[in-house]
GUMAR-806812 format. One record per residue (C-alpha): residue in three letters; residue number from 1; x, y, z. Coordinates in steps of 0.25 Angstrom, whole numbers, plus 5000, padded with zeros to 4 digits. Layout:
<rs>
   r   k   px   py   pz
 ALA NUM    X    Y    Z
...
</rs>
This chain:
<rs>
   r   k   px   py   pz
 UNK   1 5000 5000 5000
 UNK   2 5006 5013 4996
 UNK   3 5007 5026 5005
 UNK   4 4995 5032 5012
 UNK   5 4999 5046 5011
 UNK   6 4995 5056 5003
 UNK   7 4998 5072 4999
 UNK   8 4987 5081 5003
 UNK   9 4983 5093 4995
 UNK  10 4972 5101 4997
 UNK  11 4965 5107 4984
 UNK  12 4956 5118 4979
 UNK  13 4944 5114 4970
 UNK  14 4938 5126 4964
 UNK  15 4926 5122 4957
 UNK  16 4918 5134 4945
 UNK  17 4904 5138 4943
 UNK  18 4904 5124 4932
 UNK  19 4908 5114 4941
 UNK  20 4922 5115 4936
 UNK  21 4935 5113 4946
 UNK  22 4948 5120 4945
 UNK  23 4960 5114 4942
 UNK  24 4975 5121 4941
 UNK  25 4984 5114 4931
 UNK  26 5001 5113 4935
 UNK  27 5011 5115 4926
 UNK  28 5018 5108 4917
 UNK  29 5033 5108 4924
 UNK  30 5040 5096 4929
 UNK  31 5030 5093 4940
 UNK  32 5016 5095 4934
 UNK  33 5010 5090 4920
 UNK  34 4999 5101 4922
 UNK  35 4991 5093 4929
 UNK  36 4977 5099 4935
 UNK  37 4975 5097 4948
 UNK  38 4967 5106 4960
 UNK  39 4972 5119 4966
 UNK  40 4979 5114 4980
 UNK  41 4990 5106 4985
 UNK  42 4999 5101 4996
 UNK  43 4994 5103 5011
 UNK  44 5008 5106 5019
 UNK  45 5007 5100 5033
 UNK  46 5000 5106 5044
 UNK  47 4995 5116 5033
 UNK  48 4978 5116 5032
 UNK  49 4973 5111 5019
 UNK  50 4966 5125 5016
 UNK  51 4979 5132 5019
 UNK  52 4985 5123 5009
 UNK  53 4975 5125 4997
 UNK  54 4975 5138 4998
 UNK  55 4991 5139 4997
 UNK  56 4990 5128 4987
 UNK  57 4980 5137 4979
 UNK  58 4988 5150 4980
 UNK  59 5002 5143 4978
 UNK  60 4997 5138 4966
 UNK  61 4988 5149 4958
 UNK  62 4990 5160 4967
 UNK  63 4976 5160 4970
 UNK  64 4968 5161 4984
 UNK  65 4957 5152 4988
 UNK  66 4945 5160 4992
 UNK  67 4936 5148 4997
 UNK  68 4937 5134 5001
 UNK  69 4926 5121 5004
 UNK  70 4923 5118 5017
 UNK  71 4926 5105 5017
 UNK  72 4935 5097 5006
 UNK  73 4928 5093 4992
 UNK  74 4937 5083 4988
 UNK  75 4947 5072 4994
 UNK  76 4955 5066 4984
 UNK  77 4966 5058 4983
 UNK  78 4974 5051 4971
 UNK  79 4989 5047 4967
 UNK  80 4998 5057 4965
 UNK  81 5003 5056 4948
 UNK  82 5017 5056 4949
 UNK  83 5018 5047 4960
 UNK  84 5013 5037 4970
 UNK  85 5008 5047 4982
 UNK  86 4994 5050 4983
 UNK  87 4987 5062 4986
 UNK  88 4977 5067 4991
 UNK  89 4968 5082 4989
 UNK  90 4957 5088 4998
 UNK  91 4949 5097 4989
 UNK  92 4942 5108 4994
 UNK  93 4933 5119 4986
 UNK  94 4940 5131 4984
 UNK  95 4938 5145 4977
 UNK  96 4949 5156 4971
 UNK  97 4951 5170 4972
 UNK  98 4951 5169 4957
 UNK  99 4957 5159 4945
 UNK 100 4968 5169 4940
 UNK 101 4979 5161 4948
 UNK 102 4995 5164 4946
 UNK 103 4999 5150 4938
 UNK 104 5010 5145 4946
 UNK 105 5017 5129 4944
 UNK 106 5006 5123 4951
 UNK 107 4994 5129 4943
 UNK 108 4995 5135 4929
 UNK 109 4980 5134 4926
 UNK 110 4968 5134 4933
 UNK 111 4956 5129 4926
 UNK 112 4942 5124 4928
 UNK 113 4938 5108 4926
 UNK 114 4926 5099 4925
 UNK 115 4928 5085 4925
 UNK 116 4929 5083 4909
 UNK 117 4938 5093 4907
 UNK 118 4949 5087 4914
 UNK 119 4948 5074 4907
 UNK 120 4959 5078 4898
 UNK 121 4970 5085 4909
 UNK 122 4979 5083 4916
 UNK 123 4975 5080 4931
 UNK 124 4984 5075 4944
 UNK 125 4978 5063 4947
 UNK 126 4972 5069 4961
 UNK 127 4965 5078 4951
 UNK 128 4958 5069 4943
 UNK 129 4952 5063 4957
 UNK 130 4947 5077 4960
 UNK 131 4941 5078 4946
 UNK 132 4935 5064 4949
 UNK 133 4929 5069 4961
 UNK 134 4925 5082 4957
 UNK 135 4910 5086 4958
 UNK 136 4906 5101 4958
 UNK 137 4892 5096 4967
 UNK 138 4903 5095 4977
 UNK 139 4906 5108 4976
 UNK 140 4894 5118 4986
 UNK 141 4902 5131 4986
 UNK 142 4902 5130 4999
 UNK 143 4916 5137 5003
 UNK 144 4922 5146 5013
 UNK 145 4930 5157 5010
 UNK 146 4946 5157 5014
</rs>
């Protein structure tokens, strides 16, 4: 049996007036394939998880979450793609204070996605488990502010 233990990232979905969830895609250097994944990442230790997304959120496109679920949406986890760890993401609903972000080497494009119109990308394998288990119903706008 292989290890128990897994990376824990916290992640932002933002989800439009159609239903559609917003994706941000990597770059293409040596350690990204522009791969689409959430807005989020690593939780430090003895960081709190909302803490972490919104660092996550600003280190990445320089944008500030404005709002933020009560509770988690989503708890997902899959294998990592390049190698045999596992991860894991707790999603939670978030807002923006805008979509013109500052493209850094984690996110050059921000984009909104149904279901279909990822069929044809390229996903992290955590990713495609979101998009699995993505359903707007889920989603009641019920946020408080941050």
């Amino acid at each position: 049996m292989g290890s128990r233990d897994y990376r824990i990232s916290v992640k932002g979905v933002v989800v439009d007036s159609q239903g559609r969830f917003l994706l941000a895609k990597n770059s293409t250097d040596s350690n990204h394939n522009g791969e689409w994944e959430l807005l989020g990442g690593g939780v430090e230790h003895e960081e709190h998880p909302i803490d972490a997304l919104k660092r996550e959120v600003f280190e990445e496109t320089g944008l500030r979450i404005t709002e933020i679920s009560r509770t988690p949406i989503y708890f997902i986890t899959a294998k990592k793609n390049k190698d045999d760890k596992y991860i894991a993401n707790i999603v939670c609903e978030i807002r923006l204070n805008s979509l013109k972000f500052i493209p850094s080497e984690e996110c050059i494009e921000l984009r909104f996605f149904n279901k279909e119109e990822t069929q044809n990308e390229p996903l992290f394998e955590i990713t495609k488990k979101f998009i699995e288990a993505f359903s707007p119903s889920l989603h009641n706008n019920d946020l408080l502010a941050c």
